[in-house]
C-alpha positions in Angstrom: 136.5 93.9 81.6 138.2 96.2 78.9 134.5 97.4 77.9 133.5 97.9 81.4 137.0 99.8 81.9 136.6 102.1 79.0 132.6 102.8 79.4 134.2 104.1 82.7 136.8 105.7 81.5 134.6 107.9 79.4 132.5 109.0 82.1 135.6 110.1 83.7 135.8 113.1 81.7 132.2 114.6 81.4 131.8 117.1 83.7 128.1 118.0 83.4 124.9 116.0 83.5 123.1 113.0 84.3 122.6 111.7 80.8 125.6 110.0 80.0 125.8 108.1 83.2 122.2 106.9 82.5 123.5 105.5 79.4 126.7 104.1 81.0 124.1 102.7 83.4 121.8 101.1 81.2 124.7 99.4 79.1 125.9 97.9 82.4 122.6 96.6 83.4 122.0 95.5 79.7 125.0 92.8 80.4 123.1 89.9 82.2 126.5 88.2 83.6 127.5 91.1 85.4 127.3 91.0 89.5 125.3 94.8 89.2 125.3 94.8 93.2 128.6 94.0 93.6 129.8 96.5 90.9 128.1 99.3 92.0 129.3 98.7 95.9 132.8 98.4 94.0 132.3 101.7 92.5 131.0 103.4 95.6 134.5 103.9 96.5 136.0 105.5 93.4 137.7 108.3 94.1 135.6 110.7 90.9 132.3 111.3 91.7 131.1 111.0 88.5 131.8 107.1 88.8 130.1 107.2 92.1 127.6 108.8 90.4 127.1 105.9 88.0 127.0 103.3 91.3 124.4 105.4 92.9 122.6 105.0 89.7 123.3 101.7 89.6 121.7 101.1 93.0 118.6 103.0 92.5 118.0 100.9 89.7 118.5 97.7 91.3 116.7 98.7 94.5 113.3 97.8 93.2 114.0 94.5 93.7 116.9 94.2 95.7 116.0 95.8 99.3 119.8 95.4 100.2 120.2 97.9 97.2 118.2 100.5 99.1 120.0 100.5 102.1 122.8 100.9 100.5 121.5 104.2 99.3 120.3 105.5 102.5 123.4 104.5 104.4 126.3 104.6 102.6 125.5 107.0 99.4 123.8 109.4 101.6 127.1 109.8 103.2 128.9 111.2 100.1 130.3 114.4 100.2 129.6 115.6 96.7 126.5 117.4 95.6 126.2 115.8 92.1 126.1 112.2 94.4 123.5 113.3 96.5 121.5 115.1 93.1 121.7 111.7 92.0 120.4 109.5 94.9 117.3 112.0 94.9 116.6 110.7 91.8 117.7 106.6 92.4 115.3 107.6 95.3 112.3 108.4 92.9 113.1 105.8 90.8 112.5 103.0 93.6 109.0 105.2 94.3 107.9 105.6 90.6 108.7 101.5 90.7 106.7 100.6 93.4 104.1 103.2 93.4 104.6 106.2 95.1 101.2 104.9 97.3 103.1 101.5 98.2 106.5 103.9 99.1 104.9 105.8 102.0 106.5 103.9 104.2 109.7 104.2 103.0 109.5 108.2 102.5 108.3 108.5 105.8 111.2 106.4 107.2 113.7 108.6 105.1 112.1 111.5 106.2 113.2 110.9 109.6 116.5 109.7 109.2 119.1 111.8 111.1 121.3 112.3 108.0 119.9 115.4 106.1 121.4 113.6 102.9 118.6 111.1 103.3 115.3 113.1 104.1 117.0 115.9 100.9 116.9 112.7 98.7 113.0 112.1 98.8 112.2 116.2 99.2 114.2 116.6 96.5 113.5 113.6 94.4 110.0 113.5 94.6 109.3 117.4 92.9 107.1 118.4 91.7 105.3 116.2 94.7 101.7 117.1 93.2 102.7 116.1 89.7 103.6 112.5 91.2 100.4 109.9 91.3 99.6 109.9 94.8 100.3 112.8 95.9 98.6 114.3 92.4 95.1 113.7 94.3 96.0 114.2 98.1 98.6 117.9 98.1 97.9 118.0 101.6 99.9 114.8 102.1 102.5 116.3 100.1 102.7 119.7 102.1 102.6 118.2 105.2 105.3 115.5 105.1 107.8 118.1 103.2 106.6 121.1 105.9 107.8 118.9 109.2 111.6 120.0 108.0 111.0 123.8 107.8 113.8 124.3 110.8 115.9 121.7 110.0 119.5 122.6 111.0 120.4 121.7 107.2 120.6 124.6 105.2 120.8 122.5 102.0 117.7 120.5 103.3 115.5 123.6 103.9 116.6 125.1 100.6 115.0 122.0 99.2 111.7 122.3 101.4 111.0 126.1 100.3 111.5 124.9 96.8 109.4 121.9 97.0 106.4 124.2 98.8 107.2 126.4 96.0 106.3 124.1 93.1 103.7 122.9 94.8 102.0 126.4 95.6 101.6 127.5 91.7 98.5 125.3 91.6 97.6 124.8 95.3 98.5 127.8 96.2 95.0 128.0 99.3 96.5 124.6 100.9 100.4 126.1 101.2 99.4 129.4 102.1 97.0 127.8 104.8 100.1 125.5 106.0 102.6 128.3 106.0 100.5 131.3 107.8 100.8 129.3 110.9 104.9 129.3 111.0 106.4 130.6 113.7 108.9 133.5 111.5 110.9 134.6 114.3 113.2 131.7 113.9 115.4 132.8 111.1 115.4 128.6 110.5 111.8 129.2 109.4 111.6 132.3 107.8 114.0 131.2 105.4 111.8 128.7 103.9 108.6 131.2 104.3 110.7 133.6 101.9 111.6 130.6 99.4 108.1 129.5 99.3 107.1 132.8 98.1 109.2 134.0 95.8 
């Protein structure tokens, strides 16, 4: 439609931000008639990220109901080149979680976490900080530390980068439980030590 055309048209040309594809998002989902699945596969394939930003967005909001919306997520958008895509399915990601209940979603962020793609596991590492600020994992850190701490020496760079960080915001106020988990870590692969040194800064 003209109104979905120019809604998209606008997102075109913002460079920064999440915000105004939320909004673009919302309006879209506001419209009852619309096919939202089949739009936001449709959009998948732009060639801007910032629409495929808006898809991904699109996705995360349908996949609380729409399991086919989820795997979309972890197979196709998880494939996406661009960094603001992939900032975007960690938080589609936490979206579905906050949804069902991050208690309910262990199953799914354990299955994530050992996908092959680094895309996917980054998208719940990433998505789910601060871990210990999320119900759940608010009352069990150890869960937390543990399931991010099995990537330390990952071959991903950008997927370690998100470990050290996520060990990091969890250590300001568990900081006995991450120390604990990290003083066994084997430093002499360089894999490692780069998280140990991200951790602690």
């Amino acid at each position: 439609s003209a109104a979905m055309k120019a809604l998209i048209d606008t997102i075109k040309k913002i460079e920064h931000g999440f915000k105004h594809i939320i909004e673009a998002g919302n309006i879209i989902l506001d419209n009852k008639a619309e096919n939202h699945f089949g739009l936001a596969k449709d959009l998948l394939s732009d060639k801007t990220y910032q629409v495929r930003m808006l898809a991904t967005y699109l996705l995360g909001q349908l996949s609380t109901k729409n399991p086919q919306a989820l795997k979309f997520l972890e197979a196709k958008v998880a494939k996406d080149k661009d960094w603001r895509v992939q900032e975007m399915l960690a938080k589609a990601f936490d979206n579905y979680c906050r949804a069902k209940g991050y208690e309910n979603s262990l199953s799914t962020i354990k299955k994530w976490l050992s996908d092959k793609n680094p895309n996917v596991k980054r998208a719940v590492i990433e998505g789910l900080r601060i871990w210990t600020s999320r119900p759940y994992f608010k009352e069990n850190p150890k869960a937390a530390i543990h399931l991010i701490s099995e990537h330390r020496e990952d071959e991903s760079e950008y997927l370690r980068k998100s470990v050290g960080n996520a060990l990091r915001d969890i250590r300001k106020k568990n900081r006995d439980l991450v120390d604990k988990e990290t003083a066994g870590w084997n430093i002499d692969d360089p894999k490692i030590r780069f998280v140990k040194k991200l951790v602690g800064k």
